[in-house]
Biotite code that builds the C-alpha atoms (Angstrom):
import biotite.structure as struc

atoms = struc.array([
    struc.Atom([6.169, -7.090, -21.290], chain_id="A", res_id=1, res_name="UNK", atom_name="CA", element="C"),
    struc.Atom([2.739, -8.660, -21.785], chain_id="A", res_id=2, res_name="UNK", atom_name="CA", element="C"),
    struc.Atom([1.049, -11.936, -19.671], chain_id="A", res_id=3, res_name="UNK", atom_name="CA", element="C"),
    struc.Atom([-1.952, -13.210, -19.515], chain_id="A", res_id=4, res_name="UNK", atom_name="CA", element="C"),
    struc.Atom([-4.199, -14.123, -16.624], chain_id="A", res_id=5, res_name="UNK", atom_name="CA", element="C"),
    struc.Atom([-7.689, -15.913, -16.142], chain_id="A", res_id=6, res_name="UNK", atom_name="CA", element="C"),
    struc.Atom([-10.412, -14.355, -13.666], chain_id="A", res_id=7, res_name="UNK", atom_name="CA", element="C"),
    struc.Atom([-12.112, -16.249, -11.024], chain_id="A", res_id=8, res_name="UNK", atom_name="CA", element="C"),
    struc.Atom([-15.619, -16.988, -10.243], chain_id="A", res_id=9, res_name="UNK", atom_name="CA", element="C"),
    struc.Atom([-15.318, -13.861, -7.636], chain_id="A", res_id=10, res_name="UNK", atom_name="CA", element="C"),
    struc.Atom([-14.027, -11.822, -10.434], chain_id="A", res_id=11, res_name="UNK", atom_name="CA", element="C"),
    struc.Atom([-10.615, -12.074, -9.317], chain_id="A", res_id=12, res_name="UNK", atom_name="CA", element="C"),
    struc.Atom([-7.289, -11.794, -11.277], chain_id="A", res_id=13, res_name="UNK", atom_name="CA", element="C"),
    struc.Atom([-3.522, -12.681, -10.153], chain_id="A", res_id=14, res_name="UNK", atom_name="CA", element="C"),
    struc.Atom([-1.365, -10.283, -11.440], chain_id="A", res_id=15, res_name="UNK", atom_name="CA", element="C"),
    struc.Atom([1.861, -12.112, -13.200], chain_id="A", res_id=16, res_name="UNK", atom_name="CA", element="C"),
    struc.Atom([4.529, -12.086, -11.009], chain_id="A", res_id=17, res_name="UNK", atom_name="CA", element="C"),
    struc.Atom([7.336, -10.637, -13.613], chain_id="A", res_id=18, res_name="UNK", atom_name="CA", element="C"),
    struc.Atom([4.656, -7.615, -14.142], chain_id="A", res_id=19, res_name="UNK", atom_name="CA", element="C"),
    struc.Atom([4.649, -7.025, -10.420], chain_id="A", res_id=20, res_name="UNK", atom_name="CA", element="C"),
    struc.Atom([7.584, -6.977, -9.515], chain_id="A", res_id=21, res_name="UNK", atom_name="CA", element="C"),
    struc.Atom([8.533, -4.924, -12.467], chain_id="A", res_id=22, res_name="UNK", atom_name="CA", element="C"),
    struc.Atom([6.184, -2.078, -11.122], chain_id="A", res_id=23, res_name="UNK", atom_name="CA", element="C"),
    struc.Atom([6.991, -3.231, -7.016], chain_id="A", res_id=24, res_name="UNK", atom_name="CA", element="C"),
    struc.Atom([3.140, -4.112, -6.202], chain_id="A", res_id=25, res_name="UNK", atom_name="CA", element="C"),
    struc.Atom([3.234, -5.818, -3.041], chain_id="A", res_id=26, res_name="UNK", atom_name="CA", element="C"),
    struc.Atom([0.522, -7.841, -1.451], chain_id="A", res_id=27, res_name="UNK", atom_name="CA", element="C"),
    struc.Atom([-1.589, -4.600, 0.388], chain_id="A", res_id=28, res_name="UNK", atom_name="CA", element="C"),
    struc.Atom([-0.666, -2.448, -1.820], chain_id="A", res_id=29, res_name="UNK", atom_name="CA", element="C"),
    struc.Atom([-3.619, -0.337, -3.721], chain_id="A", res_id=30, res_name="UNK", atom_name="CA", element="C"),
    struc.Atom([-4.270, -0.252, -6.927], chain_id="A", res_id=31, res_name="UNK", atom_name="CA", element="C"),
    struc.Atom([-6.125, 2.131, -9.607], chain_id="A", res_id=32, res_name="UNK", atom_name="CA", element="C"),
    struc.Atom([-8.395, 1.101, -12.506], chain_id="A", res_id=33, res_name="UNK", atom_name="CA", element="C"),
    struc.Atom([-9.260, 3.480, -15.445], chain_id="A", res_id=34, res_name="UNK", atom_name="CA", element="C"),
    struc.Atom([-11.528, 2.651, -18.447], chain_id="A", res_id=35, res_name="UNK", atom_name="CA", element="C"),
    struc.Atom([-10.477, 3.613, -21.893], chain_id="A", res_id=36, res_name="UNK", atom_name="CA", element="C"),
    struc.Atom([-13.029, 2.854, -24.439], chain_id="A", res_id=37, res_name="UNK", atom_name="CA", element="C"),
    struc.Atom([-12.353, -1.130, -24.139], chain_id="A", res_id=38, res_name="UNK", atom_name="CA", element="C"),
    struc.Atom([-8.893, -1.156, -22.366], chain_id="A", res_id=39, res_name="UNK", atom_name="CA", element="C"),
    struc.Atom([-8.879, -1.355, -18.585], chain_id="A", res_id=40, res_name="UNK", atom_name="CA", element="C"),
    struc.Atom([-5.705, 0.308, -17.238], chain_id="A", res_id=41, res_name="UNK", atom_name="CA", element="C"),
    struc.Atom([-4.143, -0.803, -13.582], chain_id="A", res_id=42, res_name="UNK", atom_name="CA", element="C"),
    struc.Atom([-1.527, 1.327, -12.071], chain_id="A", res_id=43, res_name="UNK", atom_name="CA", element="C"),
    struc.Atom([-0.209, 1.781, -8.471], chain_id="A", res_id=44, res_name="UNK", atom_name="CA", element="C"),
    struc.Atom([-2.270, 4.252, -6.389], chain_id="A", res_id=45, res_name="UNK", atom_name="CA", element="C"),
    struc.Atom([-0.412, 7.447, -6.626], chain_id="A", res_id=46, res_name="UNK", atom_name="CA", element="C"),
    struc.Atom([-1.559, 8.658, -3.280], chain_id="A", res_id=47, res_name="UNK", atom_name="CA", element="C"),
    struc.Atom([-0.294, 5.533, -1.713], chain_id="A", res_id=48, res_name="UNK", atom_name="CA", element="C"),
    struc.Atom([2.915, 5.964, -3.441], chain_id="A", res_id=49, res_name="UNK", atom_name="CA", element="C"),
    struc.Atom([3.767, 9.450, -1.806], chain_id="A", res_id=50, res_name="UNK", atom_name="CA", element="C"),
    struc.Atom([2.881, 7.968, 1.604], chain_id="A", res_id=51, res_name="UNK", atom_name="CA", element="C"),
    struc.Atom([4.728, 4.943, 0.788], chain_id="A", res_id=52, res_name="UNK", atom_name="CA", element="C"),
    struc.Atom([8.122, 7.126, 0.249], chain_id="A", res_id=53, res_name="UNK", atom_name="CA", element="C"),
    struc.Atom([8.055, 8.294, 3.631], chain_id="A", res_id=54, res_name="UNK", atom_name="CA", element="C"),
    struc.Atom([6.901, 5.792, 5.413], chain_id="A", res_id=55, res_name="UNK", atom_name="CA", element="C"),
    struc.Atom([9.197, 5.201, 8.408], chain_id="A", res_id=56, res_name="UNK", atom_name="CA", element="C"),
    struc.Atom([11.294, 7.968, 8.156], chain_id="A", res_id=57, res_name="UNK", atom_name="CA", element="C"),
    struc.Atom([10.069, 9.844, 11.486], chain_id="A", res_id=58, res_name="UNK", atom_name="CA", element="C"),
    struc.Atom([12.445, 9.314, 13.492], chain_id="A", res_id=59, res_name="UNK", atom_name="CA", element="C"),
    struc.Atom([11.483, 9.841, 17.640], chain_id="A", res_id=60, res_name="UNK", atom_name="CA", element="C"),
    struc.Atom([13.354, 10.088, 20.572], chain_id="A", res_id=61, res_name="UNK", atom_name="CA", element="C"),
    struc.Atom([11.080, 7.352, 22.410], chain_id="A", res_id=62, res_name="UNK", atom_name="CA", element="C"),
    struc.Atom([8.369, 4.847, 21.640], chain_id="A", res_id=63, res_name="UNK", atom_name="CA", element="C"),
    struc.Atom([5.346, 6.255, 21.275], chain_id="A", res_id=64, res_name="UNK", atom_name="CA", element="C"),
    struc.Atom([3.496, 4.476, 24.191], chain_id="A", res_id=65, res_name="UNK", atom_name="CA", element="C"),
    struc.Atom([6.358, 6.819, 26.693], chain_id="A", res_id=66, res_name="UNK", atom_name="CA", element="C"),
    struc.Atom([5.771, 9.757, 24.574], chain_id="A", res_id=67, res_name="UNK", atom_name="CA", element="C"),
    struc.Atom([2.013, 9.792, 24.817], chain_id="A", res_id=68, res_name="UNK", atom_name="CA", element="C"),
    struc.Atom([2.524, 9.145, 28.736], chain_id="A", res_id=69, res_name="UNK", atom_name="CA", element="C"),
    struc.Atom([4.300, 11.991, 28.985], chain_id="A", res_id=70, res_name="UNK", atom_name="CA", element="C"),
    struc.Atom([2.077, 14.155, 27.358], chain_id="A", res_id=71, res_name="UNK", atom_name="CA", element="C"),
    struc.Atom([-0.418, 12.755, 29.561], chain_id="A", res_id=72, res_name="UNK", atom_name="CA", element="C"),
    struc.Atom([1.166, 13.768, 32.495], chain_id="A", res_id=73, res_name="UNK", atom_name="CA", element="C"),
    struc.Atom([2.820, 10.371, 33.166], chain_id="A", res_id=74, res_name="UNK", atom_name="CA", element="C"),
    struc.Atom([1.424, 6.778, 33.068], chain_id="A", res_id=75, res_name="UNK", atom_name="CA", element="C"),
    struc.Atom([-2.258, 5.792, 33.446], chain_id="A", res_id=76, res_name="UNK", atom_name="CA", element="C"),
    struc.Atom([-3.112, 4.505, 36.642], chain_id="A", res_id=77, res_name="UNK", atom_name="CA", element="C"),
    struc.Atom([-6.023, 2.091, 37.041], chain_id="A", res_id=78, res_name="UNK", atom_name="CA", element="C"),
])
């Protein structure tokens, strides 16, 4: 799959949709650049990635604001 793109005044460059979505970059997501003699190579951060897959799947018995009140020794009083 190849595309083309055109870089901005800021240095910028939109990465073609069908490329993105082929690899699942998301807007936020971080991205890594490598040189290669004259070849710049873009790929997913692969520490993001591991995060990414368990994102979420903590599951707790209560939010987190009554947890951390509890640990506190109940809620803060002003």
């Amino acid at each position: 799959m190849a595309s083309t793109s055109t870089i901005s005044e800021k240095g910028q460059v939109t990465i073609p949709k069908p490329l993105r979505d082929a690899l699942g970059i998301r807007s936020g997501d971080r991205l890594a650049f490598e040189l290669r003699g004259d070849t710049i190579r873009i790929r997913k951060d692969p520490e993001l990635d591991r995060l990414a897959s368990v994102y979420g799947s903590l599951k707790l018995p209560a939010p987190v604001d009554q947890l951390v009140d509890e640990m506190r020794g109940g809620p803060a009083r002003l």
